[in-house]
C-alpha positions as CSV (number, residue, x, y, z in Angstrom):
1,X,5.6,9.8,20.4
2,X,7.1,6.2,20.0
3,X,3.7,5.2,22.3
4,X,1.1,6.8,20.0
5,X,2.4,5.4,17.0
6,X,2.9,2.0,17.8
7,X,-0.9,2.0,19.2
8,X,-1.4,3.6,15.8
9,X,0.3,0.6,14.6
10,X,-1.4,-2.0,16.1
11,X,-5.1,-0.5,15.1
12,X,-4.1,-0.3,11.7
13,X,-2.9,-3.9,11.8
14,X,-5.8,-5.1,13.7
15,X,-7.7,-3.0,11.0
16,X,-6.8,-4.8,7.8
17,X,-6.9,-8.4,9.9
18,X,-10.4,-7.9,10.1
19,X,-11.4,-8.1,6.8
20,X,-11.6,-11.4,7.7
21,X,-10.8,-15.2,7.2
22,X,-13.1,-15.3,3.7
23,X,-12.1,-14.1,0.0
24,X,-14.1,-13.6,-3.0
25,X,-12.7,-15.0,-5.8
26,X,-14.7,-13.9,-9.4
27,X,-15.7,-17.1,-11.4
28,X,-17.6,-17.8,-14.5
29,X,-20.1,-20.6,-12.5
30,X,-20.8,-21.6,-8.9
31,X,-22.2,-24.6,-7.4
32,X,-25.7,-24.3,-6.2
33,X,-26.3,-23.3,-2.7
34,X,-22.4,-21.3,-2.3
35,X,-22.2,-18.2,-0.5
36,X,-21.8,-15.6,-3.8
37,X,-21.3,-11.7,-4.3
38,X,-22.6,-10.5,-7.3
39,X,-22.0,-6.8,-9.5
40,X,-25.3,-5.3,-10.9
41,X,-23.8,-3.1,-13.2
42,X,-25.8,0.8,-12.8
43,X,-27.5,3.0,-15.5
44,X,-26.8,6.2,-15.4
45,X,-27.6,9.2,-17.9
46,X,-24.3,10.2,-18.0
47,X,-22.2,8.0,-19.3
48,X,-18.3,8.8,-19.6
49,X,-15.9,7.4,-22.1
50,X,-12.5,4.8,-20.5
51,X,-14.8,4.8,-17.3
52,X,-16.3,1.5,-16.0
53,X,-19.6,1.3,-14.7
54,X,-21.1,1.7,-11.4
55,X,-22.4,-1.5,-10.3
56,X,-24.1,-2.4,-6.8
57,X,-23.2,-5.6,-5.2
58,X,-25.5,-7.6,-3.8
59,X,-24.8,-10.7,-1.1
60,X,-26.5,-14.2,-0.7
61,X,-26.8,-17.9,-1.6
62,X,-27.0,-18.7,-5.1
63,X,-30.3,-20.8,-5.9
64,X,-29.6,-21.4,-9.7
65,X,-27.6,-20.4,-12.0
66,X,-28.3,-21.1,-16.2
67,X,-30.4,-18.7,-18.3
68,X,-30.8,-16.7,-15.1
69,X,-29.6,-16.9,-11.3
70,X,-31.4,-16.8,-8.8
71,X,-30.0,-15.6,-5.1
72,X,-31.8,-15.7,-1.9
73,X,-30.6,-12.6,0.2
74,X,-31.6,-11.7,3.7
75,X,-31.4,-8.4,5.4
76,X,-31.1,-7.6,8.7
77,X,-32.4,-4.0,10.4
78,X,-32.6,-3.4,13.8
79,X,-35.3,-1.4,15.6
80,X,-34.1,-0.8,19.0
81,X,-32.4,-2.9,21.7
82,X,-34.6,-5.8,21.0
83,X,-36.1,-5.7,18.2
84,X,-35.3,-6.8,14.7
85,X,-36.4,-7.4,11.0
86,X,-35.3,-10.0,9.2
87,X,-36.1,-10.1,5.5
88,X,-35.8,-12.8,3.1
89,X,-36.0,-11.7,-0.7
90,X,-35.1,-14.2,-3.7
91,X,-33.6,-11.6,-6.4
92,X,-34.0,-13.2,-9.8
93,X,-31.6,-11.6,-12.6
94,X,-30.4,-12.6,-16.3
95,X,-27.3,-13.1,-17.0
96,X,-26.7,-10.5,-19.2
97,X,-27.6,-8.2,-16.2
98,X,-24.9,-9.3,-14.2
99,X,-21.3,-7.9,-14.4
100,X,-19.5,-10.1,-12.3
101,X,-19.7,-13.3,-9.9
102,X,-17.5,-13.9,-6.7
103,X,-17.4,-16.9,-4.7
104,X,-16.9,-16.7,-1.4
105,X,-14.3,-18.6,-0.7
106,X,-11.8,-19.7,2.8
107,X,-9.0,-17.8,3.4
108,X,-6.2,-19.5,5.2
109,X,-3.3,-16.2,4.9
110,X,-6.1,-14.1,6.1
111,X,-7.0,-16.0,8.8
112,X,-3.5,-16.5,10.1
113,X,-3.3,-12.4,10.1
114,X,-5.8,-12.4,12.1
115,X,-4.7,-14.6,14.1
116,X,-1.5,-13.3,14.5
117,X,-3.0,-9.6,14.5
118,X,-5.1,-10.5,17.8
119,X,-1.9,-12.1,19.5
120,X,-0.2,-8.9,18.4
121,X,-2.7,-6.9,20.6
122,X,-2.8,-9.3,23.2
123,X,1.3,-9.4,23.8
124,X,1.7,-5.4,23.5
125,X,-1.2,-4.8,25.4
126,X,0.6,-7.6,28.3
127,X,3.8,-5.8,27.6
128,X,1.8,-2.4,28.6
129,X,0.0,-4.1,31.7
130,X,3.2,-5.5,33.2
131,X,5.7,-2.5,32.4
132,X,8.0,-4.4,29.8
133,X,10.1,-1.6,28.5
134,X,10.8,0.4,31.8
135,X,13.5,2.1,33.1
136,X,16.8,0.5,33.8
137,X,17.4,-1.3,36.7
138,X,17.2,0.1,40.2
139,X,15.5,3.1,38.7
140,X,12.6,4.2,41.0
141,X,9.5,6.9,40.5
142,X,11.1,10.6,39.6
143,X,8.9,11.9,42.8
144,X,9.7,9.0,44.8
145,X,6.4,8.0,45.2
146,X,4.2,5.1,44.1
147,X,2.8,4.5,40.8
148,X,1.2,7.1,38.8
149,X,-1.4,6.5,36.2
150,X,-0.3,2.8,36.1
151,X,-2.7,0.2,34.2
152,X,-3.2,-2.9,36.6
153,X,-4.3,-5.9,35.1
154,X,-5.1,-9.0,37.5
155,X,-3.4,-12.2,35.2
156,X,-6.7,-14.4,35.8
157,X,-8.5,-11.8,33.6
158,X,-5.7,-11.3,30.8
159,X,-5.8,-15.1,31.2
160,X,-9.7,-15.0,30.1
161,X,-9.6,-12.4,28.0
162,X,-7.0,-14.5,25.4
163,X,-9.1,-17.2,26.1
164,X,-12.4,-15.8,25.0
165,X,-10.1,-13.9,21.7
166,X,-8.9,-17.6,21.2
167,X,-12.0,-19.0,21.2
168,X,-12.5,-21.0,24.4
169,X,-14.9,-20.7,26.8
């Protein structure tokens, strides 16, 4: 029990680390060129009192920003193993079509989840590979025999493994 929810533990933390080391942060302007999100507010024929409305939100770099914006977006859609579309579209909107702006913005406490989130992995799944947390000293296999089901790492690859997680080569 204590296994399966620690493992439940860890995905869940390595879950909400990955939302990544960026932040969008709503603002009334943004410069030219900066990575924006922006909320097209929805029409619907049913409209219901006290409720916001549905917008759809729509990625990109902003071009301009005044009487209009302007945002070039691209989307991706792949095809097969090899193969892939890449779209560019420039969606051009006024400003009272827009609900809301974000900047995308740097995120140093998110980043330092994440980082601390992979370590997490990597030290309980070293902990698992190398038995931390056995038996008490002297203590030997109930059947007397080898191990069973054990999980063998060799150290050179947990050694490249948080390497490549860390960024290195």
């Amino acid at each position: 029990m204590t296994r399966s929810l620690t493992r439940a533990a860890a995905v869940l933390a390595l879950v909400a680390a990955l939302n990544g080391c960026y932040a969008y942060r709503p603002v009334e302007s943004a410069p030219v060129g900066a990575s924006v999100r922006v909320h097209i507010p929805v029409g619907s024929s049913v409209d219901i009192p006290g409720r916001a409305a549905e917008t759809v939100t729509v990625e990109g770099s902003l071009l301009e920003l005044g009487d209009s914006v302007a945002i070039a977006t691209e989307t991706r859609r792949e095809l097969g193993a090899y193969r892939e579309i890449v779209q560019f579209d420039t969606l051009r909107l006024g400003v009272s079509q827009i609900a809301r702006i974000e900047l995308k913005e740097f995120s140093q406490g998110r980043s330092i989840g994440l980082g601390l989130a992979i370590s997490g992995v990597v030290a309980a799944a070293a902990a698992v590979a190398f038995g931390v947390g056995g038996g008490a000293a002297g203590d030997g296999p109930p059947d007397g025999g080898g191990p069973q089901g054990a999980f063998v790492i060799n150290p050179a690859v947990l050694a490249g493994l948080i390497g490549a997680l860390s960024g290195g080569r």
